[in-house]
N, C-alpha and C positions, 0 to 999 in steps of 0.2 A: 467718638470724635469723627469729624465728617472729613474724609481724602482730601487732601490737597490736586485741584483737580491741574496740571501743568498743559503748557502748551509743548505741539509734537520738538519743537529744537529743546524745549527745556526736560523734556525724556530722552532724549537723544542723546541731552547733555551727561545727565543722570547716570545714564546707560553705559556711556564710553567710558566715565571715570572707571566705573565698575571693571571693565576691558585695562583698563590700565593701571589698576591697583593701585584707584586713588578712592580714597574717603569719601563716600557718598553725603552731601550733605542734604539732609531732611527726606521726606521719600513719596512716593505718588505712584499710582497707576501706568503699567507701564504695556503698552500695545505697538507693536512695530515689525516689521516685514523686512526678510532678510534673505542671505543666501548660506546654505548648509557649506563651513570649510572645512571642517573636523569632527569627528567621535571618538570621544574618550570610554574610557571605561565606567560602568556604572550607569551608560543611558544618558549621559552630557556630553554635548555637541555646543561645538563653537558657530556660531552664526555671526556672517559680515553685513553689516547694515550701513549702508548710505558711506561704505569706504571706510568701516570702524567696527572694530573686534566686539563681541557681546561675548564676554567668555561666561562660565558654567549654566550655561542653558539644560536644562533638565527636560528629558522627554516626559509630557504629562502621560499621565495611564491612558485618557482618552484617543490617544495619538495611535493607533495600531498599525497605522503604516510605514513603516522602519525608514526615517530618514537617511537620504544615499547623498555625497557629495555632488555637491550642484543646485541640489532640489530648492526651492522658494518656497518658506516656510512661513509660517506665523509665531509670533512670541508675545506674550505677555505675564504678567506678572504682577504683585499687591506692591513691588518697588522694585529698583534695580540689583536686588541684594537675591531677589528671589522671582529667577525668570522660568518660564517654562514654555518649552516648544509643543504647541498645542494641535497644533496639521498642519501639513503637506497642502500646501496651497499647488503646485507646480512641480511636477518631476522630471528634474534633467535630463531620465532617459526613460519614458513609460513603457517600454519594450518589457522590464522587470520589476517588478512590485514583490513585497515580501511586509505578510504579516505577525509582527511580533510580538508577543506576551512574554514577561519575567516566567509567570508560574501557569496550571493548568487551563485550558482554553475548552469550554465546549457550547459547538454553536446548539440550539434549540429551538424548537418551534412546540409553544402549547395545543395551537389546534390546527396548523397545516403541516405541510410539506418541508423537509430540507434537500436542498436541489444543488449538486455542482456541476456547473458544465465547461466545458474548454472545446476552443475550436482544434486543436491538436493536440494534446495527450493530458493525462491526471494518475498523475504520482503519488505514491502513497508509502511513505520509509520512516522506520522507527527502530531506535537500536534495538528496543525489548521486546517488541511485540505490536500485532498487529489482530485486533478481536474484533468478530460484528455476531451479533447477538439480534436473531428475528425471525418470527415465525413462521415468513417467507421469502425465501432470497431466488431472485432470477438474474441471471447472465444472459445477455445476448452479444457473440460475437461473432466475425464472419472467419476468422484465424483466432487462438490462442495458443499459447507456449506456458509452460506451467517447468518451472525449476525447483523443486524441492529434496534437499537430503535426506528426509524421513518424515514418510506420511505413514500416521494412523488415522483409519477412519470407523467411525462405528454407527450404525445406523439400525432400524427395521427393515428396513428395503431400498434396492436400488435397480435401476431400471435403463437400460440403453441402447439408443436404435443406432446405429450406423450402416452406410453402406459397404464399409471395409476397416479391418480392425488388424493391425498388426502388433505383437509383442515380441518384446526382445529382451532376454533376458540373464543371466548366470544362475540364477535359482529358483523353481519355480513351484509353490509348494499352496494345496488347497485342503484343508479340511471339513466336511459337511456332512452332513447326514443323510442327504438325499441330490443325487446328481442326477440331473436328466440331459441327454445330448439329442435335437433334434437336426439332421443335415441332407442335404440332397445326396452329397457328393463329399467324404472325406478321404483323406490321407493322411498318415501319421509315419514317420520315417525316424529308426534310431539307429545311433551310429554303434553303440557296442551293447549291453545288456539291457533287453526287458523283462521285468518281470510284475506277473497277475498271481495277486492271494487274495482268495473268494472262497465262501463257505458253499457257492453251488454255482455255475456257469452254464450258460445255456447259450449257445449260438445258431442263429438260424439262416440260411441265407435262399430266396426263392426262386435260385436259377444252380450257381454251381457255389461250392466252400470249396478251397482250395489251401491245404495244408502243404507246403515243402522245402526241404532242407536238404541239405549234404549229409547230415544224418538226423534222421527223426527219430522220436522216440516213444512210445506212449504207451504208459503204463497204468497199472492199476492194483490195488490191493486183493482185489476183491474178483471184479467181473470185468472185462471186457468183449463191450458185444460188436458186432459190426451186422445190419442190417440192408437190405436193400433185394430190388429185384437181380441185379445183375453185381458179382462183386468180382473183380477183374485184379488179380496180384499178381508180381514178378513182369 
């Protein structure tokens, strides 16, 4: 059966019944520009047109830009019974846009690039989780700040150049099978008890070693030797 195709006053007309829960009689295509007054629940939004209510307006799927009070929308529909707000012609306030989907969203590209850029910052908050999955990932920043309760991380290797490194800690604890420390210039300073358990220690130092305490001690099972050209005691 071929539309009854009406003139814009006789959609108009069609339309506002609907607004005022009157019985729409007979039904037609239905195209018309309006102004966003309300959001209900469910994704229907009241739109005022020409000074007259167009109530249960339904946001079409196509619409991903979350209609805001004010915005000049577009509406149409197969009759007045069944309208749907299909874009954002005009936004009251373009300072904020907000893309909305019911269910799962993911943007794609088959064979380029996906690019987000912002002239001032990009946000990224999820109640459950936040996952990126890639062969290779690079950072460039001139400042970061990193807040995290509990990192684990597990890798083959990791690598770091900086020109100053400071750590601050309450516990601080490494296990490895192989430590090498190479430095110009150290210092290491503890406030109450140190202690070294090694199967064999060997210290060497190529000008002077200097051991001392308020009382020293140094014992041995077995031998102790004391060497040297000149040995000076008491």
């Amino acid at each position: 059966m071929t539309p009854r195709v009406l003139s814009s006053a006789a959609v108009r007309d069609d339309a506002w019944r609907e607004a005022a829960h009157e019985p729409v009689q007979g039904g037609g295509m239905v195209n018309a520009m309006g102004t966003v007054t309300g959001a209900l629940p469910g994704g229907v939004y009241s739109v005022l047109c020409d000074g007259r209510q167009l109530l249960r307006c339904t946001r079409a799927a196509s619409c991903l830009l979350r209609p805001a009070i004010g915005d000049t929308v577009l509406v149409t529909g197969p009759d007045a019974n069944r309208l749907y707000l299909t874009a954002v012609a005009e936004q009251a306030d373009a300072s904020a846009s907000r893309i909305d989907v019911a269910g799962d969203l993911t943007l794609a590209s088959d064979r380029g690039a996906v690019r987000i850029e912002s002239k001032t910052q990009v946000a990224l908050r999820a109640e459950q989780g936040v996952e990126m999955a890639a062969p290779r990932l690079r950072i460039d920043a001139e400042d970061a700040e990193c807040h995290v309760g509990r990192l684990r991380y597990q890798g083959e290797e990791a690598e770091a150049t900086v020109l100053s490194m400071r750590v601050i800690g309450r516990v601080y604890e490494a296990v490895v099978d192989r430590l090498v420390h190479l430095s110009k210039t150290a210092f290491r300073m503890t406030e109450d008890v140190e202690q070294l358990r090694a199967g064999r220690i060997d210290y060497e130092a190529a000008q002077i070693a200097r051991v001392h305490g308020k009382n020293t001690v140094v014992t041995a099972k077995e031998i102790v030797k004391v060497d040297g050209s000149q040995i000076h005691m008491g």
